[in-house]
Every structure is written in C-alpha cells, then in structure tokens.
N, C-alpha and C positions, 0 to 999 in steps of 0.2 A: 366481448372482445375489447382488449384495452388497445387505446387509440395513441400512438406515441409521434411528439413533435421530440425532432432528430437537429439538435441544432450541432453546426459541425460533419454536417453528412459526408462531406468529402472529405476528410481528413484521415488520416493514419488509422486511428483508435473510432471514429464516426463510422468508414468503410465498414468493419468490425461490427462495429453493434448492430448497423442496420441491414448485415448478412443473419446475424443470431436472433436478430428480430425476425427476421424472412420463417427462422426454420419453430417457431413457435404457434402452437396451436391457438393460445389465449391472445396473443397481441399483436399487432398490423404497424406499419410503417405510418401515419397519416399525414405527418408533414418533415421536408428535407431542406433544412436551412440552411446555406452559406452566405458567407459576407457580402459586403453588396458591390464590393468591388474583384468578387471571387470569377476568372474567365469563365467556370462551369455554370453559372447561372443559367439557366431554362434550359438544362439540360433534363433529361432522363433519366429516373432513378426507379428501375421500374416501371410499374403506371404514371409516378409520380414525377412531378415537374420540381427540379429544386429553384427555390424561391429565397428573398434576399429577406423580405417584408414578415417578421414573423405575428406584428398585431394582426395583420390581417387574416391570417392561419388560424392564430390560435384556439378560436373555437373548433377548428377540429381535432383537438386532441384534449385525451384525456389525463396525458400526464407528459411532463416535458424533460427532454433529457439532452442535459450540456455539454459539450466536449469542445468548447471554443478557444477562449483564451478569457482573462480576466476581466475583461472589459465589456466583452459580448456576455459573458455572463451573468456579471451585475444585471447589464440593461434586459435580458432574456427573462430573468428572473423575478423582477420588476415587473415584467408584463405579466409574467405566469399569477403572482401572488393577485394582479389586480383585476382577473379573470378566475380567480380560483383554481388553478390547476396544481396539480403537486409538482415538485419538481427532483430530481436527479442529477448534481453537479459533479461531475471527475475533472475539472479545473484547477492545476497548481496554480502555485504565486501568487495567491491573493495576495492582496495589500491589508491591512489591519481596519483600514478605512472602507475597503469592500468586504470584508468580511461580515463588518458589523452589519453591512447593507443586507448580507444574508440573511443575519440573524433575526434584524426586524421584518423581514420577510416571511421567515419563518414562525412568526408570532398570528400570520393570515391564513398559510398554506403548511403541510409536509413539504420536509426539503431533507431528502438523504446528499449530505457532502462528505466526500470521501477522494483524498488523492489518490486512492489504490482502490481501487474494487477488488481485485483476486482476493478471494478464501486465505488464500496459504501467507499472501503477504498481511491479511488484519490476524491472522494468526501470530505469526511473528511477531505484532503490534506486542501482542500481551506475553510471547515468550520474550522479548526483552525487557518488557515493564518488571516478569517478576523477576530476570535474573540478576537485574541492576537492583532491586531493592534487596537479594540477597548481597551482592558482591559491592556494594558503592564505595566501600571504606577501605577494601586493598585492593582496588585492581582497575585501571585507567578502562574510558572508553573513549574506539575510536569506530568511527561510519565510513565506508568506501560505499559510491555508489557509479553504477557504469550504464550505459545509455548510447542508445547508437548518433551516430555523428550531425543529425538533423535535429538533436533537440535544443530547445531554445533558452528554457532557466535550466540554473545551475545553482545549489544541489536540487534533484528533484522534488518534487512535495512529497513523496516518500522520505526520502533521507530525511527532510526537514522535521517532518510528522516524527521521525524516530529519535534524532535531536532533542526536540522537546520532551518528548516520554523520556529521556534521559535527564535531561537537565533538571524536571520536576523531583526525579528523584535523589539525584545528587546535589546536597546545598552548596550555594555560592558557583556554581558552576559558570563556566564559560565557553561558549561555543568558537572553536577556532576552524576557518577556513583554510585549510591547505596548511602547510608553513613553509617560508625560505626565509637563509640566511643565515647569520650567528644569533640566534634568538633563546643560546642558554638551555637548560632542560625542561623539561615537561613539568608543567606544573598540574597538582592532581584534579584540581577541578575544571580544565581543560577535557570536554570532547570535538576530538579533533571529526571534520566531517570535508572526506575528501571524493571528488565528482570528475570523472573518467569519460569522455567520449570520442567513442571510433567503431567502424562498419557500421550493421544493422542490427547491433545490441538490443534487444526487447527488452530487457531490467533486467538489473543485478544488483544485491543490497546484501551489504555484508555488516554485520556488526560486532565490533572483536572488542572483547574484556579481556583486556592483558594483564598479568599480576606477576608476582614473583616465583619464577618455577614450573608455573602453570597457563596455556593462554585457552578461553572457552571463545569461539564462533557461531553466531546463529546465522544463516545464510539464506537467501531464495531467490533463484534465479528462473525468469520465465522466458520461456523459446516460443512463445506464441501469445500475439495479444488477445486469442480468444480466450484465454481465462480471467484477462479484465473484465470482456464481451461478458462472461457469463455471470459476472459479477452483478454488473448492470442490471440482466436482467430481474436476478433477485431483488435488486432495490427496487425495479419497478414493482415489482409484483406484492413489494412490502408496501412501498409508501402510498397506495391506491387506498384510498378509502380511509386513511388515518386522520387524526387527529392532527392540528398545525403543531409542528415541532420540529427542532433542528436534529436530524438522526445520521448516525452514522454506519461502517459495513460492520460495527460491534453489533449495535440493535438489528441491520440485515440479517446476521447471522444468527444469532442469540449466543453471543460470545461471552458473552458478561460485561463488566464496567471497567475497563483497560479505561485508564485516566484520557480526557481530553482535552 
C-alpha cells in the first residue's frame, strides 16, 4: 500500500486528489497538510486529522504530493528529499530560484513536476511542439488561457509551459502579455499569451497558428478537475521506487521527449 502525504488537502485540486486517492486499491491517504495559519486545521479528513507540521508526519508517508503554492512547496520538498521520500509537485509559478531548488532536490530523491497532470493536456504539450516546428516560419503564434475567477497567477503554468515549447522553437522569439494601445503591427516573433478569468472555469488552453489564408487551433478544455486527480495518481504510482531524477507527465506517460 503506498502511503501518500497530501500537502494542500483542502484546496480546490487537494479535495480532488485525496477523493481519487480514497477510491484506489494500491494507496491510502496518510497524512493531510494545511497551512498553519489554515481555519481547518485539526479538522477531519476522514480518519485523518489535518495537520499544519509536515516534519513531523513525514515518516508516515511514502511518497509526498504538492498542491500548495510556491513557497510551501520549496520548503515541503526540502523536507521530503531529506527523509527520502519521492515527491509529486502540480505547483505553478515557480520562481527560477525555486525551481533550481527542485532541481538539487531532485539529485537526492524522484520528483515528478508537472503544471498539468491531465493525459490530454501533456498530449497537447507535444501536439504543439511538432506543429510549431512545422509551421514557425509563416504563421504567428498566439495562447488564450481561461480559468475560473479564484485563480491566483496569471497566465497559468500551463500557458506558460506552452510559451516556452514555442519560444524554443521559434528563434529570437518574444513572449507578449496581452496588448493595448497604438503599439503598431504584430511583429513575427511575438507570441502573444492572453489569460481570461470568470465563473467556475476548470481550464481552457487554446493555441492558435495564424498564417496567411489559413488558421490551425489545438485546443483542450477540462469540465472536471478529476482528470488532473487522475493524473496524479499516475505520477504516483511512477515515481515510487525510481531512481532520484527530475520527471515530468511526458516520462508519466511514456510520451516521448516533448522539449523541456
């Protein structure tokens, strides 16, 4: 039975996983972390009591899984590498400075990071990697991303993730936020990356190559966060018993090598 520390229990995409955790034969709930300043502390999650203090827990888990915010994850992470435990991060917004922090992390422990867990959205990953490397030279790109009204960054680490797989393959490229104003025409190595929020949107990511004549969209929109949930799970069930290394939902899946 794999033993899962749930940091973020209470949260939107936490609730989630540690419902889809509930309904699995191989792995148990064993610890439910919130902030320490979170009202639900020593509430009931289950059997389980949610708890603020994750060193103290962590021996009871066999693999640790992040849904907090950037800051709670460094330091979660941190602990996890220094106890051995693998770990499972769906944390946007890193900073460049916390990332690295993963990274040497992940030189102790497995560590699946991934801002999207869904199948269909790391699929996408690679359906726009190849269609930008056909189309970079006549046909602009641009990212719409939509999200319901309570999220916090903007664009998402999806949009952002998809940004980059563009920009690597487009040279000299420039990433533009939104646009206002007299700002002239579109310049081609502009993709533009615009971020939409209202109601109770689950994601929406749209990626349009406009050309002359012609415009191609790849698109994927989720109406439930359990297919992030089920994402998860697969990370877990991959990064158990691996080797220390930074993996993402490409190696979850056996996607192939979509650039990272």
């Amino acid at each position: 039975m794999i033993r899962v520390a749930l940091c973020g229990a209470l949260g939107r995409m936490g609730s989630e996983v540690a419902r889809t955790i509930a309904e699995q034969d191989d792995m148990t709930l064993s610890v439910a972390l919130e902030a320490e300043n979170h009202p639900n502390i020593g509430v009931k999650m289950g059997e389980l009591e949610v708890v603020s203090d994750l060193r103290s827990r962590i021996e009871n888990a066999d693999v640790l899984v992040d849904f907090t915010n950037p800051d709670g994850a460094v330091d979660h992470v941190s602990i996890a590498s220094e106890r051995s435990v693998p770990a499972v991060v769906g944390v946007t917004a890193l900073r460049d400075e916390q990332m690295e922090i993963i990274r040497r992390a992940s030189e102790q422990i497995p560590i699946v990071y991934a801002p999207n867990m869904s199948v269909g959205v790391n699929l996408l990953f690679n359906l726009v990697s190849e269609a930008a490397t056909i189309l970079k030279d006549d046909f602009d790109f641009e990212i719409v991303e939509m999200h319901h009204r309570m999220k916090k960054d903007a664009p998402s680490g999806t949009a952002a993730k998809i940004a980059d797989i563009l920009s690597r393959v487009k040279e000299g490229s420039q990433q533009i936020y939104g646009r206002q104003g007299l700002i002239g025409g579109r310049k081609p190595q502009e993709i533009g990356i615009h971020a939409l929020r209202g109601g109770d949107v689950v994601g929406e990511h749209h990626v349009i190559f406009a050309g002359n004549g012609e415009r191609l969209e790849i698109s994927h929109k989720a109406s439930s966060r359990r297919t992030f949930a089920s994402g998860v799970i697969k990370a877990v069930r991959f990064v158990i018993n691996r080797e220390p290394g930074l993996f993402d939902m490409n190696d979850v899946l056996g996607l192939g090598s979509e650039a990272k």
